[in-house]
C-alpha positions as CSV (number, residue, x, y, z in Angstrom):
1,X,-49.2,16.6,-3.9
2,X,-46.3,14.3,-5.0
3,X,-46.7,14.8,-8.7
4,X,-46.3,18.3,-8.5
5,X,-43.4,17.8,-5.8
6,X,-41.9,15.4,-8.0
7,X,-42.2,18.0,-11.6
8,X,-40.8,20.8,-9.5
9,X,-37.6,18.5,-8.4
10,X,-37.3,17.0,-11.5
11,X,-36.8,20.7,-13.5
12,X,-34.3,22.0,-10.5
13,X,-32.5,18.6,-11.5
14,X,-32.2,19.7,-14.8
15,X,-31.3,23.2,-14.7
16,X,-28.6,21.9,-11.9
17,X,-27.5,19.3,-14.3
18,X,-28.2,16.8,-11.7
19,X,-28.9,12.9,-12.0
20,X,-30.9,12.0,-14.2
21,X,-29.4,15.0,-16.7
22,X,-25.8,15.6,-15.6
23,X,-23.3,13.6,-14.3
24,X,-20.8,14.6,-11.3
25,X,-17.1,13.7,-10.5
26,X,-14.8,15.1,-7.5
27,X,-11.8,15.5,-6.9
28,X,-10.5,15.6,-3.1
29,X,-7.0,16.4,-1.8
30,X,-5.6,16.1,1.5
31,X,-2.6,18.2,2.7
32,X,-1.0,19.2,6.2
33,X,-1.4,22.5,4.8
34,X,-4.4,23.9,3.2
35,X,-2.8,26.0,1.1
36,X,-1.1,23.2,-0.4
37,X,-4.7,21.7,-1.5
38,X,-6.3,24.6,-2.7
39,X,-3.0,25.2,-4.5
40,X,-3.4,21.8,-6.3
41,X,-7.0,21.8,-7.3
42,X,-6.6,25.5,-8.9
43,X,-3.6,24.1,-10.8
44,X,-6.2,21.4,-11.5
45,X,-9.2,23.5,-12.8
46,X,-6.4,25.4,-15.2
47,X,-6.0,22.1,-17.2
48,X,-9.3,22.3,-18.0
49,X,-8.5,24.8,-20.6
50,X,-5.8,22.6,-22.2
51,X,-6.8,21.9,-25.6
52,X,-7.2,17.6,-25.4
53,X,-9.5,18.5,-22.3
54,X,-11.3,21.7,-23.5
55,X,-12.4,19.7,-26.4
56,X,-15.0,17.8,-24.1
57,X,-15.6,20.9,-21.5
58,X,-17.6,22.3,-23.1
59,X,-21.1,22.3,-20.8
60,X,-18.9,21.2,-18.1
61,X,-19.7,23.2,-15.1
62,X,-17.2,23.1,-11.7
63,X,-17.5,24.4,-8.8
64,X,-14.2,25.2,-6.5
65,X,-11.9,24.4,-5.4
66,X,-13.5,24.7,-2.0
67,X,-13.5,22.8,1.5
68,X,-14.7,19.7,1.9
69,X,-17.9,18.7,3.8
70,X,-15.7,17.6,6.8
71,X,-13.0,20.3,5.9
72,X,-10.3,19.0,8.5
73,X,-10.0,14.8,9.8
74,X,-7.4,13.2,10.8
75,X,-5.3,16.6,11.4
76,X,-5.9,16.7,7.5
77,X,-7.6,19.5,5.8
78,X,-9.6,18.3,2.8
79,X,-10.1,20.5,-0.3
80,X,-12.4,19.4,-3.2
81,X,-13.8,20.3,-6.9
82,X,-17.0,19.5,-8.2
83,X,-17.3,18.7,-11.9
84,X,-20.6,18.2,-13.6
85,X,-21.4,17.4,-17.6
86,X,-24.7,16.6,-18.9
87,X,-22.4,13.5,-21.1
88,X,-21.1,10.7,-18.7
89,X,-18.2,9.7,-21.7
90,X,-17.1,13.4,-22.0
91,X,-17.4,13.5,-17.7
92,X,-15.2,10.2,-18.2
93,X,-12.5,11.3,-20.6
94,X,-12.2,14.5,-18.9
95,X,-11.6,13.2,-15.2
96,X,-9.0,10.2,-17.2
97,X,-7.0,13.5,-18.4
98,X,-7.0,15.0,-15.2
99,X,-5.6,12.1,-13.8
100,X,-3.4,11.9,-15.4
101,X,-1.9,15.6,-15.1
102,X,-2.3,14.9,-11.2
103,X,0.3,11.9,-11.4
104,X,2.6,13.7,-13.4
105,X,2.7,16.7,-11.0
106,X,5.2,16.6,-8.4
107,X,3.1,18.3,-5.7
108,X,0.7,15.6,-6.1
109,X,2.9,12.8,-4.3
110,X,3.2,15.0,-1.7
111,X,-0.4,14.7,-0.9
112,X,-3.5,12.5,-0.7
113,X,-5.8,12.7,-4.1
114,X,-9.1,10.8,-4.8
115,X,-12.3,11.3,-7.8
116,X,-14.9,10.2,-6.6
117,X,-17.8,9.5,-9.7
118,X,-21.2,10.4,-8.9
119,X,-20.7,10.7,-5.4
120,X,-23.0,9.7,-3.0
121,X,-22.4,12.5,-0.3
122,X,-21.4,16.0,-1.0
């Protein structure tokens, strides 16, 4: 029945680090060229490494870069990378110092960037 349904989903949950035991950000770029997002977000997923960021990474899991669930709109192709973290604050400090990398690098005004905490929609 549902209690058993519910035990099984909860564990998958938990070994995914899905809500209620993780926490999930991503990040999303749009480019003209695909190459150009996929470029970005592995730049991205490098930073991770840097030592102000690896300092919270890590259980930090990500997944990507890879296309989005409507890879192309708008004559856009969309790229994304999926971070999860069983701590919201280290999830939050993390995605702040990723941010902030993105403004600071130049190929990053030539496209369209977005995080999207816990996002509804994958």
């Amino acid at each position: 029945g549902y209690s058993a349904f519910a035990e099984l989903e909860l564990t998958q949950r938990q070994t995914s680090l899905l809500p209620p035991f993780g926490y999930m950000a991503v990040f999303l770029v749009q480019a003209r060229q695909e190459k150009a997002a996929y470029h970005l977000l592995t730049w991205l997923q490098q930073q991770i490494s840097q030592p102000d960021i690896a300092a919270h990474a890590k259980h930090l899991q990500f997944f990507g870069p890879m296309p989005a669930a409507m890879p192309k709109r708008a004559n856009q192709y969309r790229v994304q990378i999926q971070l999860q973290h069983p701590s919201r604050s280290h999830l939050q400090i993390i995605c702040r110092q990723l941010c902030w990398l993105l403004e600071q690098h130049s190929e990053s005004k030539k496209l369209r960037w977005s995080l999207d905490i816990d996002p509804q929609e994958l």
